[in-house]
N, C-alpha and C positions, 0 to 999 in steps of 0.2 A: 300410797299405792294408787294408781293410776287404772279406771275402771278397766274389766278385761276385755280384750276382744273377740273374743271365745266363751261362753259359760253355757255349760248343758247340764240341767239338773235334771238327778232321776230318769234318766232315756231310757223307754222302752221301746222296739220296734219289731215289729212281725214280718215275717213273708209269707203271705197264708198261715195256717195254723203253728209256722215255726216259730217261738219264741225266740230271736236273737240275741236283743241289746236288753242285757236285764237290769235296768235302775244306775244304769252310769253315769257319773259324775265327770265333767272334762271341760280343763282352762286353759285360752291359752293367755298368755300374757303380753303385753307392748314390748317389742323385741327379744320374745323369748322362741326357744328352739326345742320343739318338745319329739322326743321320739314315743311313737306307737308300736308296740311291738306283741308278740303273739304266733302262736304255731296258724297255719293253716285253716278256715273254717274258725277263728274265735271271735269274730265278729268287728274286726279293724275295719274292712273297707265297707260296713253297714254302718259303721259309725262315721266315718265319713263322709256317704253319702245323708246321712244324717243329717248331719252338720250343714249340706249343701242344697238341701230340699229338694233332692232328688229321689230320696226313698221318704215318705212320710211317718214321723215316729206315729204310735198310738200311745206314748203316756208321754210325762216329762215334759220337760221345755228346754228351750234352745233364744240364748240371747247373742244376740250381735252387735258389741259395742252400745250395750246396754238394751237395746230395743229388741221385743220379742219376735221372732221370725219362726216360731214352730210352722213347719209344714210348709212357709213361702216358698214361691216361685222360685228356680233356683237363678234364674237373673235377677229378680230384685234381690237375692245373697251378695251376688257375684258384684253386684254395685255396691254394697259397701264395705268391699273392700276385698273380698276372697279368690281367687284363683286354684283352682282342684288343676290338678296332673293326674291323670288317671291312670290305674293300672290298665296297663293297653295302649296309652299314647294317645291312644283317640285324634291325629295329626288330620287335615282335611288330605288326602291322595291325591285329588285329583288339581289341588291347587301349587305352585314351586313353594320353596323354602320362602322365598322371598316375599308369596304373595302371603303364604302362613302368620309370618307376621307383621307384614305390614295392617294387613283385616283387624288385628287384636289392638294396633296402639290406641291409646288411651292415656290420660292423665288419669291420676290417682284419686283418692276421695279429698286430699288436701290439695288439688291442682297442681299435684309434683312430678314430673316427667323427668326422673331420676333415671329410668332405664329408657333408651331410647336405641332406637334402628340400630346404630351405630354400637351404641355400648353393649348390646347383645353380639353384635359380631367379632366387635375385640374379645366380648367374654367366651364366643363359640365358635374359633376360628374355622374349626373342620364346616359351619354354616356358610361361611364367606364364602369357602371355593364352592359351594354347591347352590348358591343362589337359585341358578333356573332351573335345578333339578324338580322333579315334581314329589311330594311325599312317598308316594310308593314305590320312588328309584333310592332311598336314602337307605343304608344298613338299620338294625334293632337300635343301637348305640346313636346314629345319628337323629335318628325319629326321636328318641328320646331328648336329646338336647334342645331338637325343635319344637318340642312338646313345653318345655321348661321355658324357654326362649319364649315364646309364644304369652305364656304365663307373664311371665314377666315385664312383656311391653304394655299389660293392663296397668302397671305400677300401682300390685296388690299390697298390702297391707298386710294380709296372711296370704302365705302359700302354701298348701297342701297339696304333700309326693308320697302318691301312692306304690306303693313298690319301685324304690328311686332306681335301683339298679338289678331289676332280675332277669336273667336269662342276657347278662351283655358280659360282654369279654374284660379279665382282670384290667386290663389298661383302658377300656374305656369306662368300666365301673369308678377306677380313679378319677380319673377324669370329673363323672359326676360327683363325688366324695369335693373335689376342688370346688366345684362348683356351688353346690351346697353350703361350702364354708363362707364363698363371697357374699352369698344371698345372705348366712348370718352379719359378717361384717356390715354389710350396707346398712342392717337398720330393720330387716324385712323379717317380721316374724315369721317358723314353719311348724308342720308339722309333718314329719317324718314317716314312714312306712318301709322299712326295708328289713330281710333275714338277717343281716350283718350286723349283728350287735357292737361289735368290737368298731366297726366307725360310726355306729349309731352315736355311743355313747361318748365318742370322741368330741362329736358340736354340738348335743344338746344341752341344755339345760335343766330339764326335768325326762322323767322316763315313764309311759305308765304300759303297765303289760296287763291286756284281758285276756280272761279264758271265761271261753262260753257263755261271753255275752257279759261279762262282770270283772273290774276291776282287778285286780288282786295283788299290785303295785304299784306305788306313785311316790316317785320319789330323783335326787339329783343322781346322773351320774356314777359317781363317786360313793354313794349308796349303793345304787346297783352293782356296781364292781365289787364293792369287798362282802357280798353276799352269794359267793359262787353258786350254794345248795339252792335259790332261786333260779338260779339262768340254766341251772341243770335241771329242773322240775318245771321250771317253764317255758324254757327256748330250746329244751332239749340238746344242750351241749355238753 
């Protein structure tokens, strides 16, 4: 077994006096697809800002490809190896499509330029026609592609997608579902964030579902699936 690229033992994290992340345990693995999953409020995007040293835990530790990074900056994270998509897009507005991601390329931490200019716009055709558009002319659907897009041209190691497809229209939510599949094809470990259980569980690999700040699932797929009276208690289905 090949050391993880991911290992967060025991995570605790606060917002003020709010206890969020109580003593979480999260792997991710060299080319594994893991989905996060959880109602609203149970502490998924605290955990991965967690993970990205944007929110600072106050217990636990947090290693990255073996080396401890509790609390680091979250550009020395982002350097080895990780790429966050944030719920929100977080796209720069005032810059085109074009210049969004040209600013992010980067070789990877292995000096692998696997995704490139090019290979994001074969893979995000609707970006091609909208080059000089500027972020804030682009639909919810398109911002998000450039957002991933963008991700991408770092040629992350891990990718983490925070709410892959919320609030965008059934055919372009596909779209991203496609998308997401190539990132697993390529090689590119993720982790997952979406309400949509049913294509969650379609590309991952493993599943873990928190409530209120704690674990209370981890397991493949194919687990979660033939355990309806879970996804009914805790995804509210």
């Amino acid at each position: 077994m090949s050391e993880p690229l991911i290992q967060a033992t025991g995570l605790h994290t606060h917002y003020g006096a709010s206890h969020i992340l109580r003593g979480v345990d999260f792997t991710v693995g060299q080319g594994q697809t893991i989905g996060l999953m959880g109602r609203n409020g149970m502490g998924k995007t605290t955990l991965l800002k967690s993970l990205m040293g944007i929110v600072k835990p106050s217990g636990g530790g947090v290693l990255i490809k073996g080396r401890p990074m509790t609390g680091a900056s979250t550009f020395e994270i982002a350097r080895l190896g990780l790429a966050y998509v944030p719920e929100g897009r977080g796209i720069f507005g005032n810059l085109s499509v074009k210049e969004n991601l040209v600013m992010s390329a980067r070789a990877g931490t292995k000096g692998q330029r696997d995704w490139t200019y090019d290979r994001v716009l074969e893979t995000f055709p609707r970006l091609a026609e909208r080059l000089n558009h500027g972020g804030q002319q682009l639909s919810g659907g398109e911002q998000q592609m450039l957002t991933i897009g963008r991700a991408l041209m770092t040629n992350p190691d891990v990718l983490i997608l925070d709410e892959a497809t919320e609030g965008l229209a059934p055919l372009i939510a596909r779209e991203i579902w496609r998308i997401c599949g190539l990132i697993r094809e390529s090689g590119i470990s993720s982790v997952i964030v979406d309400k949509n259980w049913k294509h969650v569980t379609q590309i991952t690999d493993r599943n873990v579902i928190l409530i209120k700040g704690e674990v209370v699932f981890e397991g493949s797929s194919d687990e979660l699936l033939s355990k309806p009276e879970l996804l009914e208690q805790y995804l509210g289905v």
